[in-house]
C-alpha positions as CSV (number, residue, x, y, z in Angstrom):
1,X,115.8,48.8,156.2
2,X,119.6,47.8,155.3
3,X,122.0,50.5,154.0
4,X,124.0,49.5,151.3
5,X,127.6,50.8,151.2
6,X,130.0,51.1,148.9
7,X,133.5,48.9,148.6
8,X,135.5,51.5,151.0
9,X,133.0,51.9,153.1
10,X,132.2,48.1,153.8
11,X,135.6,47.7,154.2
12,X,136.4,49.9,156.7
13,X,133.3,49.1,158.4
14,X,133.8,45.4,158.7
15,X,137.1,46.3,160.3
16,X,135.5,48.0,162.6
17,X,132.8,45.5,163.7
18,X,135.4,42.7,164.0
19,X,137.3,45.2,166.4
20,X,134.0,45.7,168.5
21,X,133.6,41.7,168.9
22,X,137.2,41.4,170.1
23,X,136.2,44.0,172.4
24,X,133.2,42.4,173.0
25,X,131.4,45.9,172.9
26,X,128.8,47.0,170.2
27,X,129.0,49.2,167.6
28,X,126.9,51.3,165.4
29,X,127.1,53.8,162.3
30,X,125.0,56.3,163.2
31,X,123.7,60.4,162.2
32,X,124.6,62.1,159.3
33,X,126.2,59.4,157.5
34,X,122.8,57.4,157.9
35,X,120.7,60.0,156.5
36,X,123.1,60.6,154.2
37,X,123.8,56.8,152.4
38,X,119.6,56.5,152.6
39,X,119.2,60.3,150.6
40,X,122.3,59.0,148.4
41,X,124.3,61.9,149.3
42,X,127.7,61.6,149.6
43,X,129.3,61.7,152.9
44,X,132.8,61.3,153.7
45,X,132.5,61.6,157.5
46,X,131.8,58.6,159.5
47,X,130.6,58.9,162.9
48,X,130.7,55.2,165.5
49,X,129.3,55.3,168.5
50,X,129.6,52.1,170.9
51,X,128.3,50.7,173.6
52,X,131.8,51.1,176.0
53,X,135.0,53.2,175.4
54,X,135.7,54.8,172.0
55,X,139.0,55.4,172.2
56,X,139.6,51.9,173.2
57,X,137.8,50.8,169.7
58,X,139.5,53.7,167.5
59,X,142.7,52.4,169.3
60,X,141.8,48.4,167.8
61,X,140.9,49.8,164.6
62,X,143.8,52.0,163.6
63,X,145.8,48.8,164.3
64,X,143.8,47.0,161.7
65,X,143.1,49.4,158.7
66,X,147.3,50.4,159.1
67,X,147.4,46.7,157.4
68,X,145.2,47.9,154.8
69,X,145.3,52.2,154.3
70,X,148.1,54.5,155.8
71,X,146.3,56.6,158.3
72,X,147.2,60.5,158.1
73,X,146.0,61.3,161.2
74,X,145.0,59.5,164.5
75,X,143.8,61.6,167.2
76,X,142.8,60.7,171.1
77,X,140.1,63.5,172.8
78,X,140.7,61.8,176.5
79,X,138.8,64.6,178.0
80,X,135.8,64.0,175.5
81,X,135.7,60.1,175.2
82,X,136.2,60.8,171.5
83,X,138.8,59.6,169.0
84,X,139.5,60.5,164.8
85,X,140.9,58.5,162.1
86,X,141.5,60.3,159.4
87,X,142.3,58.6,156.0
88,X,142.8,60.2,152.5
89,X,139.3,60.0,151.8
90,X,137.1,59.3,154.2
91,X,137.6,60.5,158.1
92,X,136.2,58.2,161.1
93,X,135.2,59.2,165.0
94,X,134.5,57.2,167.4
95,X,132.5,58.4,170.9
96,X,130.9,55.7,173.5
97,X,127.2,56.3,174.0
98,X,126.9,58.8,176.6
99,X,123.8,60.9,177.7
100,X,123.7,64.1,178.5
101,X,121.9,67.2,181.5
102,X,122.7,70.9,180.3
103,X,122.6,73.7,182.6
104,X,121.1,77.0,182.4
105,X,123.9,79.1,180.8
106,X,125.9,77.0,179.3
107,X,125.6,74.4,176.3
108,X,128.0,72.3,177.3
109,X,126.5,68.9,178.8
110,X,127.2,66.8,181.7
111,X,128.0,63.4,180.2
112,X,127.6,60.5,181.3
113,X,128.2,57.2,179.7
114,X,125.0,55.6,178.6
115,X,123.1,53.2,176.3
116,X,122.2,53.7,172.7
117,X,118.9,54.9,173.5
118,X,120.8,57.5,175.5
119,X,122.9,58.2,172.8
120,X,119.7,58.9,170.2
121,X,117.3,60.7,172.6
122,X,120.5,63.4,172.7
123,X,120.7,64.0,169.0
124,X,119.2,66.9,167.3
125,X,116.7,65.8,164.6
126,X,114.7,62.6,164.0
127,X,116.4,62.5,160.5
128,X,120.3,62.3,162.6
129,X,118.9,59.9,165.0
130,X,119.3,56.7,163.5
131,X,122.0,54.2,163.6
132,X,123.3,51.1,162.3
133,X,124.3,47.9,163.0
134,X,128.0,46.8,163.2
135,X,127.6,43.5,164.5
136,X,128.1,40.7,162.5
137,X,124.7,39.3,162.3
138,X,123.1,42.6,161.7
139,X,125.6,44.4,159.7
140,X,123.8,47.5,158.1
141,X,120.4,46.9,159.4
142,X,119.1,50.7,160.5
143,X,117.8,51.1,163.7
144,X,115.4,53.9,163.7
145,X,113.4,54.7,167.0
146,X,112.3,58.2,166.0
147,X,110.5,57.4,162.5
148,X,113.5,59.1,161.1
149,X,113.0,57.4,157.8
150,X,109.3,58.4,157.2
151,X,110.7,62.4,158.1
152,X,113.6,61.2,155.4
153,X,110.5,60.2,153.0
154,X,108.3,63.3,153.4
155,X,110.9,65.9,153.9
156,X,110.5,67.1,157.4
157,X,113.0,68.7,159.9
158,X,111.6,67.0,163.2
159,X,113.2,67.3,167.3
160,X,113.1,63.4,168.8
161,X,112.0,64.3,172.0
162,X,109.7,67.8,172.5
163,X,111.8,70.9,170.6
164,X,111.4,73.0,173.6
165,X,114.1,70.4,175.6
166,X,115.9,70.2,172.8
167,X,116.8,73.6,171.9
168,X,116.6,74.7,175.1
169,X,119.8,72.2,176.2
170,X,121.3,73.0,173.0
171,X,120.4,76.4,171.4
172,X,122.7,76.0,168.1
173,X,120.3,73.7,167.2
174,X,117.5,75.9,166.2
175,X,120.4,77.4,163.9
176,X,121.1,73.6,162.3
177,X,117.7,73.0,161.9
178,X,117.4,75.8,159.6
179,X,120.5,75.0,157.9
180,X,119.2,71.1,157.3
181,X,115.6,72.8,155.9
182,X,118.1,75.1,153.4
183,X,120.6,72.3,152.2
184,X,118.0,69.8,151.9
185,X,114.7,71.6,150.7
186,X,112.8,70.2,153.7
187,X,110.1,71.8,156.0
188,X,110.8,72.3,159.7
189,X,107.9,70.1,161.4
190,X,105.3,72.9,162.9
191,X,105.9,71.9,166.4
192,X,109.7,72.4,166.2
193,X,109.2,75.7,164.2
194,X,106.9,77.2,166.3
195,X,109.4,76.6,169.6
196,X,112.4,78.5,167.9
197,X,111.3,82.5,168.1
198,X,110.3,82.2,171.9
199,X,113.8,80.6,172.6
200,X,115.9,82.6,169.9
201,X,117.6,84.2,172.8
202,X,118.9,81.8,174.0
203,X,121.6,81.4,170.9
204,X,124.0,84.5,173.8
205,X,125.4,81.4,175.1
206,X,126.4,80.1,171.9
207,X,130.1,81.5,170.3
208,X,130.2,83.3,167.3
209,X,132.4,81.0,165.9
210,X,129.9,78.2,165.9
211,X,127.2,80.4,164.3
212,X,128.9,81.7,161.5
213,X,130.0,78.0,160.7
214,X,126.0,77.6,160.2
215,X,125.2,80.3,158.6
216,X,128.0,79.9,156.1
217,X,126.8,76.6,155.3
218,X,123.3,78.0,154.6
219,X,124.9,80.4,152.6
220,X,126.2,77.8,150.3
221,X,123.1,76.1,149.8
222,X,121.9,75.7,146.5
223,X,118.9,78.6,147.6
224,X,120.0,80.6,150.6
225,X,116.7,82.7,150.6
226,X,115.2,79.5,151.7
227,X,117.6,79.6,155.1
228,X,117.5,83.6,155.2
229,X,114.0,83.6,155.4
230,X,113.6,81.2,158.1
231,X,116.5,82.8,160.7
232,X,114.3,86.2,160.0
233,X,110.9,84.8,160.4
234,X,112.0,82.5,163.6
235,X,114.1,85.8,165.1
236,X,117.2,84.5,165.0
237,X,118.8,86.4,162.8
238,X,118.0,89.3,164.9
239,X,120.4,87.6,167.3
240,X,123.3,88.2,165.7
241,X,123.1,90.5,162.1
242,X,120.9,93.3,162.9
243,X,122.4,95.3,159.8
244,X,120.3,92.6,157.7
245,X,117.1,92.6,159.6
246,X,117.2,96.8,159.0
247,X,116.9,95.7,155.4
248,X,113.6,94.8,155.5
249,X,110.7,96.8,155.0
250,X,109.3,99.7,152.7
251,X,109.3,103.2,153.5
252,X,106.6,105.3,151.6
253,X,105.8,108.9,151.2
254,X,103.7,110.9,148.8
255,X,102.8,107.7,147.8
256,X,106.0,106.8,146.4
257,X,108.2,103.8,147.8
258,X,111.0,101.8,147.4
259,X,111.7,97.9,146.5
260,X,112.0,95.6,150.3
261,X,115.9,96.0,150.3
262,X,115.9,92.5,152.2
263,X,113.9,90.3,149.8
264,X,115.9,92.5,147.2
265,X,118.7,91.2,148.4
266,X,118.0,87.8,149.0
267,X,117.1,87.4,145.1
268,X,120.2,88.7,144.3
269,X,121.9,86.5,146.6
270,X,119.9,83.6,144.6
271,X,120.6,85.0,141.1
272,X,124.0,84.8,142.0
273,X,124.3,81.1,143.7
274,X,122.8,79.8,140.2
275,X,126.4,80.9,138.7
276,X,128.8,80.7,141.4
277,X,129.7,78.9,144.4
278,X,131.8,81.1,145.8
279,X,131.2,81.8,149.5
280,X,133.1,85.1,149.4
281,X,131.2,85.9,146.3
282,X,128.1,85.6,148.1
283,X,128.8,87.4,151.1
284,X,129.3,90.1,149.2
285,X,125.8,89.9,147.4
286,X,124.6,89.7,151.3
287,X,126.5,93.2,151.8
288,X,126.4,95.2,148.6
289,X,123.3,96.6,149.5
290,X,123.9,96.9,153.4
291,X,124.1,100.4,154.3
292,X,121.1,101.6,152.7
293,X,118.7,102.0,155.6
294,X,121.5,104.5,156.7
295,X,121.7,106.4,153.5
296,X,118.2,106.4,152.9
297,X,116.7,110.1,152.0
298,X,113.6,111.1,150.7
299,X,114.1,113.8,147.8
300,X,111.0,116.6,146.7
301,X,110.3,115.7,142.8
302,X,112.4,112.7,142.9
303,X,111.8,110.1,145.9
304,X,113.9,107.8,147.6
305,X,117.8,108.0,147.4
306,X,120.6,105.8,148.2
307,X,123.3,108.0,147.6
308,X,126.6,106.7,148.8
309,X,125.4,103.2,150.2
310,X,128.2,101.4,148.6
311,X,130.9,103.6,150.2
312,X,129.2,103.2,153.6
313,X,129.0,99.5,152.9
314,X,132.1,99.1,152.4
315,X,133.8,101.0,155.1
316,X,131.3,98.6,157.6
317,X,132.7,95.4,156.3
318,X,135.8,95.0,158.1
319,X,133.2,95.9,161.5
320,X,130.6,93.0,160.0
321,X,133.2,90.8,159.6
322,X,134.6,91.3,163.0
323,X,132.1,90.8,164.5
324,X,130.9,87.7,163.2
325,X,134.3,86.4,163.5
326,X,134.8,85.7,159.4
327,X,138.6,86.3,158.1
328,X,139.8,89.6,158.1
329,X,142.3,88.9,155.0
330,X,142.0,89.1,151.1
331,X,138.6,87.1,151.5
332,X,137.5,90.5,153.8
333,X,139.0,92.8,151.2
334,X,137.8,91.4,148.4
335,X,134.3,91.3,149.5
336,X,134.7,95.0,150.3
337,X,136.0,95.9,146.9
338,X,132.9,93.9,145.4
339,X,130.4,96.3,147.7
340,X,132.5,99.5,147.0
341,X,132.2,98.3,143.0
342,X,128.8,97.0,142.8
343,X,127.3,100.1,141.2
344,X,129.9,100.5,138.4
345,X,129.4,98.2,135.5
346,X,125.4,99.2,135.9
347,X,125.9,102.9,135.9
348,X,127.9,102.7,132.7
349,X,124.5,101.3,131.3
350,X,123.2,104.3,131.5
351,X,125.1,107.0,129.6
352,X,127.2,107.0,126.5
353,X,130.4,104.6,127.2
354,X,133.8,106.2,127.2
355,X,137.1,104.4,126.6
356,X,138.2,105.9,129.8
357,X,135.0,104.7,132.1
358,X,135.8,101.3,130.8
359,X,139.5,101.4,131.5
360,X,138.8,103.0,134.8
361,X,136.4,99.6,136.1
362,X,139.1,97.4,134.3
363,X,141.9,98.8,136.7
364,X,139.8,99.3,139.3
365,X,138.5,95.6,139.7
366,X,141.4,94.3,138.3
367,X,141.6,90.3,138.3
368,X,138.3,90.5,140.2
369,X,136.5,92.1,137.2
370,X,134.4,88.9,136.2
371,X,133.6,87.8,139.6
372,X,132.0,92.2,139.8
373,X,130.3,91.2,136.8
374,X,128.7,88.3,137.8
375,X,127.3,90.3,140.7
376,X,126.2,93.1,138.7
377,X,124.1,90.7,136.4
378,X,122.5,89.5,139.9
379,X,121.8,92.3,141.3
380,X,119.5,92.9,138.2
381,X,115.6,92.8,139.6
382,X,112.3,94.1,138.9
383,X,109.0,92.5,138.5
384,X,109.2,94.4,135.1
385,X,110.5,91.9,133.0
386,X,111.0,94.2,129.9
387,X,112.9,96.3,132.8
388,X,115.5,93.2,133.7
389,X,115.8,92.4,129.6
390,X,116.6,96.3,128.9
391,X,119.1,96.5,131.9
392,X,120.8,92.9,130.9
393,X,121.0,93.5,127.5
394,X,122.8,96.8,128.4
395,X,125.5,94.9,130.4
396,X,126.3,92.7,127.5
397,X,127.1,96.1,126.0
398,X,129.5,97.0,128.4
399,X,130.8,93.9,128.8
400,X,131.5,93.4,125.1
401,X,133.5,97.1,125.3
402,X,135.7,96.0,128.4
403,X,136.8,93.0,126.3
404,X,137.7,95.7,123.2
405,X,139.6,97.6,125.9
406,X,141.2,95.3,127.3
407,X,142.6,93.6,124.3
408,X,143.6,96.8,123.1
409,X,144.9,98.5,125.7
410,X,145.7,95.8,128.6
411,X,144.8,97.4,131.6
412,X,143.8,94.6,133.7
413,X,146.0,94.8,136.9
414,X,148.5,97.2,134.8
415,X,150.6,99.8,136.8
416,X,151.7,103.2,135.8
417,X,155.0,103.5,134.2
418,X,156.3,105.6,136.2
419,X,156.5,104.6,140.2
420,X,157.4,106.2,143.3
421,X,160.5,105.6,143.4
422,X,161.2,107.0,140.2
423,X,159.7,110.3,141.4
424,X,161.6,110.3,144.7
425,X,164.8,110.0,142.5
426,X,163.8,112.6,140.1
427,X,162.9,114.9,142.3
428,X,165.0,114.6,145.6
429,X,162.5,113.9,147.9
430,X,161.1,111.5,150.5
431,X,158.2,110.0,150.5
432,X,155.3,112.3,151.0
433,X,151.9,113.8,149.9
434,X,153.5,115.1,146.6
435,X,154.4,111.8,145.5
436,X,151.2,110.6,145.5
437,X,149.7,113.7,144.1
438,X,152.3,112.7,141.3
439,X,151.5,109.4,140.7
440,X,147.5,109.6,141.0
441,X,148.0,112.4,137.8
442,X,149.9,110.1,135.4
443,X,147.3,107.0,136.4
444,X,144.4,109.4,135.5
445,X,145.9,111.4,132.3
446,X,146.5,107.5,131.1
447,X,143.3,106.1,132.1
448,X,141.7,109.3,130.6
449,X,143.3,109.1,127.5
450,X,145.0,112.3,127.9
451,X,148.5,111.4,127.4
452,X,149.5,107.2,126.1
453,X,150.9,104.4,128.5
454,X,153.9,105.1,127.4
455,X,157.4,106.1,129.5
456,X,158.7,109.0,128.0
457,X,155.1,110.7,127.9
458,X,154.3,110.1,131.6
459,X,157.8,111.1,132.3
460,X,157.2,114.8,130.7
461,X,153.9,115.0,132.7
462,X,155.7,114.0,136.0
463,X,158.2,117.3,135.3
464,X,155.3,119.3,134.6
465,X,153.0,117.9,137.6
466,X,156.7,118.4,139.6
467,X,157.2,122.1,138.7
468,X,153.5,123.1,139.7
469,X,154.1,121.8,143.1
470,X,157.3,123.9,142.9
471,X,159.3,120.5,142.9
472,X,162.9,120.8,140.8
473,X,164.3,117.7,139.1
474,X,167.8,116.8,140.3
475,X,170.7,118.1,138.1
């Protein structure tokens, strides 16, 4: 087979094979960026292995495209045998073919250099194995020693040599073969599935870091129940998010039950990917409902409750996301506010709507409002589809009376007139527990409808709210 590349790409890639015959070293495309060109993805990532030093070939090229394209960035990984070229769109790294022996508790190899059958027996999957030629003769012809292009064809997620070495040297793997199935709609060969849950355990030696970069990326798939399902079924998930494994299952008594909070989850978490792309967004469909198996109670004459699952959720996210070493900044508190939230917009649904519910979402969510409702709409399911119409039809009610409140009374990420420093004037004092008392009753008596957003009006409640906390305005 012969890849066909575009302009850039045959550009920068002839560059590169002249390099390797000046060198008199061979070169090849190989991995992702093969698979990629022959599933007509696009792939800005170039990886170049050769038969002798990379660096010494990144170091020919960068001389040569610098006549062509402005580099921004040239990096030299002495201690790796790697080197990076980055461009403004497309990013090249060059490695020599190396082989590589793992030991016991750690993954990373002892390399040494090696041949390009070296260099494809070490990759992960039969679909990253293949390469390309760079050699003038050659140029583009794929080499393919694994039947990577027949896995390509029929969809299959496949080890090159037997799964048990391979994840075994490298346990992350077992993680990216799950994240290929998700983000490509393949199946994991039966073989290579079947050697995952016995050596799931082994994924202790891996960092954090590197398996939240895997999971994130199954979590942007176009389906992330696909992926979801897979780390549960194959035990991995029970490696590192044991708060979502606790989701699953059904507890019943006096024959009454409740929905799988997992799979109820995962739907939601699809629902939602069909509208947004948002990782943060999505993490939070992954938490809204994750303190439930803590807050679950059985009621006489009513059945299961939840109560309080969203507070409880959202006081664990900062742990979750410490843990799993995700960003602990607005991206954190945002997804938290989404959890704490989720419940809102649906409980208006069901009783009459006030003016001063509606302002009190609008301020609560603030500039987030449309990102809460989008949740709320996912997190509508029930194999009663009269149920789902009943319960989306009553969102478009609310969401029609937030956009009359908010046009009328502009409450979206509005503040009190009067602020803290006003009452700390007024009243002589420092900041302290009266001051907030002060400030929480003019938010409410607005929000409520009680008194208008209006100065003068929140001033008079301020002296009154003053003088029953035995407060005296300043002469």
């Amino acid at each position: 087979m012969q890849l066909h590349f575009t302009h850039r790409e045959q550009e920068l890639l002839q560059i590169v094979s002249i390099c390797a015959q000046k060198l008199n070293i061979d070169a090849y495309v190989v991995g992702g960026f093969v698979r990629d060109k022959i599933l007509n993805r696009n792939c800005k990532d170039i990886d170049i292995v050769c038969v002798g030093s990379g660096i010494e070939l990144a170091q020919q090229v960068s001389k040569e495209i610098s006549k062509i394209s402005k580099p921004i960035g040239i990096a030299y990984f002495k201690n790796f045998g790697t080197a990076q070229i980055k461009l403004h769109d497309i990013e090249l790294e060059f490695v020599g073919a190396r082989k590589e022996s793992y030991r016991k508790d750690s993954r990373k190899p002892i390399v040494e250099d090696g041949t390009l059958e070296d260099d494809q027996n070490r990759r992960d999957f039969t679909i990253n194995a293949m390469a390309a030629y760079l050699s003038a003769e050659r140029f583009g012809e794929v080499l393919d020693p694994f039947n990577g292009l027949e896995d390509l064809k029929n969809g299959i997620i496949r080890t090159p040599l037997a799964p048990e070495i391979t994840f075994d040297d490298d346990p992350l793997r077992m993680l990216r073969a799950v994240r290929f199935a998700t983000q490509l709609n393949f199946k994991i060969e039966d073989k290579t599935y079947q050697a995952i849950a016995p050596l799931a355990g082994r994924l202790k030696i891996i960092s954090q870091e590197r398996i939240t970069d895997e999971l994130n990326k199954i979590i942007l798939a176009k389906k992330p129940s696909i992926g979801f399902k897979l780390l549960f079924n194959t035990k991995l998930l029970q490696q590192f998010f044991p708060e979502m494994v606790k989701l699953q299952g059904v507890s019943i008594k006096d024959n009454l039950g409740h929905k799988d909070n997992f799979y109820h989850t995962l739907q939601v978490l699809d629902n939602l990917s069909e509208n947004s792309d948002d990782l943060w967004l999505r993490w939070a469909a992954i938490l809204h409902d994750i303190a439930k198996p803590a807050t679950q109670r059985f009621e006489d004459g009513h059945g299961w409750t939840f109560h309080g699952h969203e507070v409880v959720g959202a006081k664990w996210t900062p742990k979750i996301f410490t843990r799993l070493r995700l960003p602990l900044d607005e991206k954190m508190k945002f997804v938290q506010k989404m959890v704490l939230l989720h419940l809102r917009p649906i409980s208006l649904t069901k009783e009459n709507i006030t003016d001063s519910a509606i302002r009190r979402i609008i301020f609560d969510a603030g500039e987030d409002l449309e990102n809460l409702l989008l949740l709320c709409d996912a997190d509508i399911t029930s194999k009663n589809e009269s149920k789902v119409k009943r319960y989306k039809e009553n969102l478009k009610l609310v969401l029609q009376k937030i956009r009359e409140v908010e046009e009328r009374d502009h409450i979206r990420n509005w503040q009190p007139p009067i602020t803290g420093e006003i009452i700390m004037q007024s009243f002589g004092i420092k900041p302290s527990r009266e001051v907030g008392i002060i400030k929480d009753a003019i938010k409410d008596a607005i929000l409520d409808g009680v008194i208008s957003n209006d100065y003068d009006k929140a001033f008079q409640l301020m002296i009154a709210k003053g003088k029953e906390l035995g407060l005296e305005l300043n002469k």
